[in-house]
Phi, psi and omega in degrees: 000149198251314158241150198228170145258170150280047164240347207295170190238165168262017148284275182329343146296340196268055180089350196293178188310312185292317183330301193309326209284323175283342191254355178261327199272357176283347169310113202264192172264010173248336194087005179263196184259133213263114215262022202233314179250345183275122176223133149010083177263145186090016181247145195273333186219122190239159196232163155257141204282121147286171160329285182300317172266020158302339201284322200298308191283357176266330173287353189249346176247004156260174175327116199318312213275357166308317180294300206230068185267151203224347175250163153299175206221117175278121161249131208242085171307115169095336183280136191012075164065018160315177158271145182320184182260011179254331197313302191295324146314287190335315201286294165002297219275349147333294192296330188261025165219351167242357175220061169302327182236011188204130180248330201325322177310338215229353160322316204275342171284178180254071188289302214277155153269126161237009166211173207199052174300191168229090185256206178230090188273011176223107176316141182058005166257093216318227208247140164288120156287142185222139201223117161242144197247159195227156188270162169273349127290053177307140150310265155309156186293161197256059283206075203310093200293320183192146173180119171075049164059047204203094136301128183273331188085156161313276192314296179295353148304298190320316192256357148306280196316301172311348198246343174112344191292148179248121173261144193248164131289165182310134167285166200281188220268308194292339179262356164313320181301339191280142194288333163285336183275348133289345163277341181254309181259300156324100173262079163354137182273040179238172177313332178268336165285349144328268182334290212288333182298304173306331182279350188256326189253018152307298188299327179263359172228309179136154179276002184284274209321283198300333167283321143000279179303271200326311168294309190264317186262340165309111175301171138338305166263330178299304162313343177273316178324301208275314161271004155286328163301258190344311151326355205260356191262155177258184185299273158004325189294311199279096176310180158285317167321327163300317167266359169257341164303222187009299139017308191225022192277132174257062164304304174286122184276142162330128189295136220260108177074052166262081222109325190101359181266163166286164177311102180242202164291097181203137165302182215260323175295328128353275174256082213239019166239211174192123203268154221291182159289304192307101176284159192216173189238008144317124182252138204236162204290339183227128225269165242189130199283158156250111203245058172276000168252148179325308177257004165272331177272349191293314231257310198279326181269341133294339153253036181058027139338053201301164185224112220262128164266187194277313187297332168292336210257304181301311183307329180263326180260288181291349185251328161263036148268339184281315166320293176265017153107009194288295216250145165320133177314326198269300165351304192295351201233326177267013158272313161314281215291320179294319176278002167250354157279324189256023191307275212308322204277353177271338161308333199271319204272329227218110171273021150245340164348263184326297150345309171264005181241323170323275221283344176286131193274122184215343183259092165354137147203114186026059164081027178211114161275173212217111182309153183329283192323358173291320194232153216261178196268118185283325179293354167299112173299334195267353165299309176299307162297299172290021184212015166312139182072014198238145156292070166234001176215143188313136188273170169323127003259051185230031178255345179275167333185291162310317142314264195345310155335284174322301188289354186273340184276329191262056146094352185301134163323138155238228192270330180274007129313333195269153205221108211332323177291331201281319175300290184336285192318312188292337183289304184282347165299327182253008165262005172263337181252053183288292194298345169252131192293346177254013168258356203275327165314322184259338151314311177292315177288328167289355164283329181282325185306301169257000137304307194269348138293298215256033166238283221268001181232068191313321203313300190329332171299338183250355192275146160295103210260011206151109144084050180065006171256143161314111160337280178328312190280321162322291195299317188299345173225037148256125182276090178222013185269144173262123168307170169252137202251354171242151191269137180291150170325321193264024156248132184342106174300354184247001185251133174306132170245131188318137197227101178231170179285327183287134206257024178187141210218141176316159179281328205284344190228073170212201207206162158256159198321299163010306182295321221288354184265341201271321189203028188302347229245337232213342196213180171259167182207149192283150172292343198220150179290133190244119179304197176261000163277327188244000143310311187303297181291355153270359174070047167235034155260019184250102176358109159324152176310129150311327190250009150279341176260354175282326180286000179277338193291314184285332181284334183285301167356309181281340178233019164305118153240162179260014167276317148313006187320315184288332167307319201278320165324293220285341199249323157319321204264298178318288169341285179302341230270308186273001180282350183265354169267358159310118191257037168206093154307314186299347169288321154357288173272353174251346160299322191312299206270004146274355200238359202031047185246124136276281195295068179226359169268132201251160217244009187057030160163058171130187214230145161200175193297184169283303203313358204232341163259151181196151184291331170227120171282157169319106161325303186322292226202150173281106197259035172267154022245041161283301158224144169270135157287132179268138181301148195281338160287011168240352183312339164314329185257059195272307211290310171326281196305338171278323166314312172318353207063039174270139176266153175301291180222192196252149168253114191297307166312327199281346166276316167330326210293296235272325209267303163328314205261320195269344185257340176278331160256083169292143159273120153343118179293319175309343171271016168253342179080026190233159183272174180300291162327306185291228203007310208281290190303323178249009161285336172285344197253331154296337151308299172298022193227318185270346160303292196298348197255326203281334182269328152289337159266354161291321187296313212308296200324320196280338191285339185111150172199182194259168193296330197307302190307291216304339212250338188265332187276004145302351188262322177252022176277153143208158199234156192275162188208144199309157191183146176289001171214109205285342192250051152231139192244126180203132178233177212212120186286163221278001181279333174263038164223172218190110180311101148213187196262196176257344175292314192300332200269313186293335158325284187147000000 
């Protein structure tokens, strides 16, 4: 219509004859409305009809219920006061020449058809064609069922319609033709007529409500259907309105128990990470899209999706769930095991892999976990012996040969690793475990163990094993060193060797191997030769007790055989070697002479007083066992011995002397164990020993001496004298003897 009046009224309006008659007549040779020449007759004042009051005057000439229609609106063309079967191209074709670039006057109205059944509207007078119509601002979007040989499908019509969406039929050509309505109302059965449909019925219900829908009323495939459509845009396509719509769309599904949920729905807005291809039966705290279809990664690389690869899923996901306690122990050891059969290739993929795994406690130790670096490489043997019993190398199931490897790559210790506590510590693992009897073997060896550690690493001895103590000092007062329990090869088999029950010992109070000849009898002794930093840090440069070597002394003294001789010089000579580092010989001799040992200086075959030994024995004649020569291998200890009172050389009376005394107290022959005979043989051989010194002071005398000499040796010579039992030896000094012969003795 072209004119109008402002009076009509709404009745003269209302479908009626004069509207049609006027709206016919109004009509061009094109079919639209001719906006220019139709007029009223009998209205006193006429407008041109504009633009902008077409929505008033179009409310006034359809049908009420048409205006607030809230359903489709069945239109019956020409039947109870409808408008004609032309009117609506007509009206199209208005709009697409006087409202080209705007419908909003005229939205509201039921402009679109969207389906054209056949019904029967008066029993028994057969069908009707009937076209229902829709406002172009359906309460849903308007969604075009097929146009330009582009089927929309049976299913996306089914989640059009579930989503709240209006499927339309192809609309005829005039209202297609108007240039708004499909960029605006009208929606392409295609993916972006999808996208945009969906985005219009956000804008008209709200975007909660259509993910509602989306959620609630959708089957399964129908949400995979729907995100298989959507997939299809391409980048270029995707406006930002768009991509923050699909953004939030709950397209995508979940890795299945990724979170602890079972496998749903959810949006990219949700969930923003995307778990690797590579599947694992790892389970993780959060949940994590799953894009293993073809249109889920399309879709997921359109909206900036990451997609974690697996050295990423563990480094970002699964290891700070191992941090905050999410999996279980037995979890814990069988995702460590998939990440140590797949170390290299996941380190190869990931330049922080390792880094990041180095610092992680994932290794089980009595209910604590513990990074690799914690624990030591079991394949070092002297690491292995020396932390045997001990939580110090990775447990089970991170013990074969391929584990190790791996933890070896993440930090395990090694020997330059190890640290003045750990040794302390291992020193007290074995005063602790002294009581059980099926560990002492494997004890010993961990003893041995940690000998052979702190010789080859000295320093590690002055280092702080604890509360400010020196390892070495630490170590010196714990019993954990092993004695030696066989007697060295160079020792005497009949001499006694130290013997206790206890198989391990404080440092402080044991000897080094060194020694063993010195106080083997009396002390513990080390098992093995100890260098000299650490004898230093054991106090064992320090002299042994006097009066443990004097008691070693008195048992080798006690235990002399002369089948060892050579053993017991080597043990004699050790003896002196520390009684001479004495720096007061007289403490020495008064441990001697408290202990009641005289007879301890040795003659190289056995022991005698100092009075009995001298540094040049006699020449003439062999004068043992009166006097000892001292063995040339003891001339190193002179000063000892003399101090002892050993002499330069023997004063031949004093051997009578010696010779007196031993024949004036005789030992009972049964307690020597000697025969009658054997007495008889050695009583003749102390006589020929006082013939040869009498006759050698006879040579002195005739050689000359001074009168002092000649005059003290009348006072102490004695000489043997006739007796009435010839198998008696008795000498007598010389002022009580009295000189004859044998004629004079057969006289009387």
């Amino acid at each position: 219509m072209c004119l109008t009046a402002d009076k009509q009224t709404d009745k003269q309006t209302d479908g009626g004859d004069h509207a049609t008659h006027a709206n016919r007549r109004s009509s061009n040779k094109n079919g639209s409305l001719n906006g220019a020449r139709c007029v009223f007759a009998g209205f006193t004042q006429l407008k041109v009809v504009e633009a902008s009051m077409l929505g008033q005057l179009l409310g006034r000439s359809l049908p009420r219920h048409w205006r607030q229609a809230e359903t489709t609106v069945e239109w019956t063309a020409g039947q109870k006061s409808q408008p004609y079967s032309g009117w609506l191209e007509a009206l199209w074709n208005y709009l697409k020449f006087n409202c080209p670039y705007d419908l909003k006057a005229v939205e509201t109205f039921p402009l679109i058809p969207v389906r054209s059944p056949r019904k029967q509207m008066i029993p028994g007078i057969g069908v009707t064609l009937v076209t229902e119509l829709v406002p172009l601002a359906w309460q849903g979007a308007l969604l075009i069922r097929r146009a330009d040989g582009i089927s929309l499908g049976a299913e996306l019509e089914l989640i059009a319609t579930k989503l709240g969406m209006t499927v339309v039929d192809t609309p005829p050509h005039y209202i297609r033709g108007h240039m708004v309505v499909e960029m605006d109302y009208l929606f392409a059965p295609t993916y972006m007529g999808m996208l945009r449909a969906v985005q219009r019925q956000c804008e008209r219900t709200g975007r909660d409500k259509v993910v509602e829908h989306i959620l609630q009323d959708t089957t399964l495939p129908e949400k995979r259907r729907l995100r298989e459509l959507l997939a299809k845009i391409s980048p270029h396509e995707l406006h930002e309105e768009y991509h923050d719509l699909l953004a939030h769309l709950p397209l995508f599904e979940t890795l299945d128990n990724s979170g602890n949920l079972p496998s749903h729905f959810v949006s990219a807005a949700q969930v923003r990470l995307a778990a690797p291809a590579e599947r694992t039966s790892i389970t993780v705290s959060q949940q994590m899209l799953d894009v293993t279809s073809a249109d889920s990664q399309t879709l997921a690389q359109l909206l900036s999706i990451r997609r974690l690869e697996p050295a990423q899923l563990l480094t970002e996901v699964v290891f700070w769930d191992l941090k905050d306690g999410f999996h279980d122990s037995a979890s814990v050891r069988r995702i460590m095991l998939y990440v140590i059969r797949n170390y290299h290739r996941l380190a190869e993929s990931d330049t922080e892999f390792q880094q990041t795994l180095r610092s992680l406690a994932f290794v089980d130790m009595k209910g604590t976990l513990m990074p690799a670096e914690r624990f030591y490489d079991p394949a070092d043997d002297l690491l292995r012996r020396m932390f045997v019993l001990q939580d110090k190398f990775p447990p089970s199931p991170y013990t074969d040969a391929a584990s190790v490897s791996v933890l070896r790559d993440l930090g395990l210790r090694t020997v330059s690793d190890v640290d003045a506590a750990d040794v302390r510590e291992a020193a007290l693992c074995i005063s602790q475990l002294l009581g059980e009897k099926s560990s002492v073997d494997r004890l010993c060896d961990k003893s041995a163990a940690i000998f052979d550690y702190i010789q080859r690493h000295p320093n590690q001895l002055t280092a702080d094993s604890g509360d400010g103590v020196p390892l070495g000092e630490a170590l010196a007062n714990i019993p954990w060193a092993r004695r030696a329990t066989a007697r060295p090869k160079f020792y005497p088999s009949v001499l006694t060797w130290y013997s206790d029950p206890r198989p391990f010992y404080r440092p402080a109070e044991m000897s080094p191997r060194s020694l063993a000849s010195a106080v083997g009898s009396v002390k513990p002794v080390a098992i093995m030769d100890i260098s000299e930093p650490v004898q230093k840090s054991f106090g064992w440069d320090q002299p042994p007790p006097i009066s443990s070597v004097v008691d070693h002394l008195v048992n080798t003294i006690s235990s002399y055989s002369g089948r060892d001789k050579a053993l017991y010089a080597e043990i004699v000579r050790s003896i002196y070697a520390e009684l001479s580092r004495v720096e007061d010989p007289n403490v020495v001799y008064n441990v001697l002479s408290e202990r009641g040992i005289s007879s301890w200086i040795w003659h190289g075959d056995g022991y005698a007083a100092a009075d009995r030994v001298v540094f040049v024995p006699p020449s003439f004649m062999d004068l043992r066992p009166f006097i000892y020569g001292v063995p040339v291998e003891m001339l190193p200890f002179s000063d000892l011995l003399i101090g002892a009172g050993v002499t330069q050389t023997a004063r031949l009376a004093d051997v009578l002397l010696k010779v007196r005394l031993k024949h004036d107290n005789p030992v009972p022959v049964a307690s020597t164990k000697a025969s009658p005979h054997q007495a008889s043989v050695e009583m003749k051989r102390d006589l020929h020993v006082c013939v040869s010194v009498l006759n050698e002071l006879k040579s002195q005398i005739l050689a000359g001496c001074c009168e002092s000499e000649l005059d003290t040796l009348h006072k102490d010579l004695c000489l043997p004298v006739q007796t009435d039992d010839r198998a008696v030896l008795k000498l007598a000094p010389l002022a009580e003897c009295t000189y004859c012969d044998e004629e004079w003795l057969r006289q009387g």
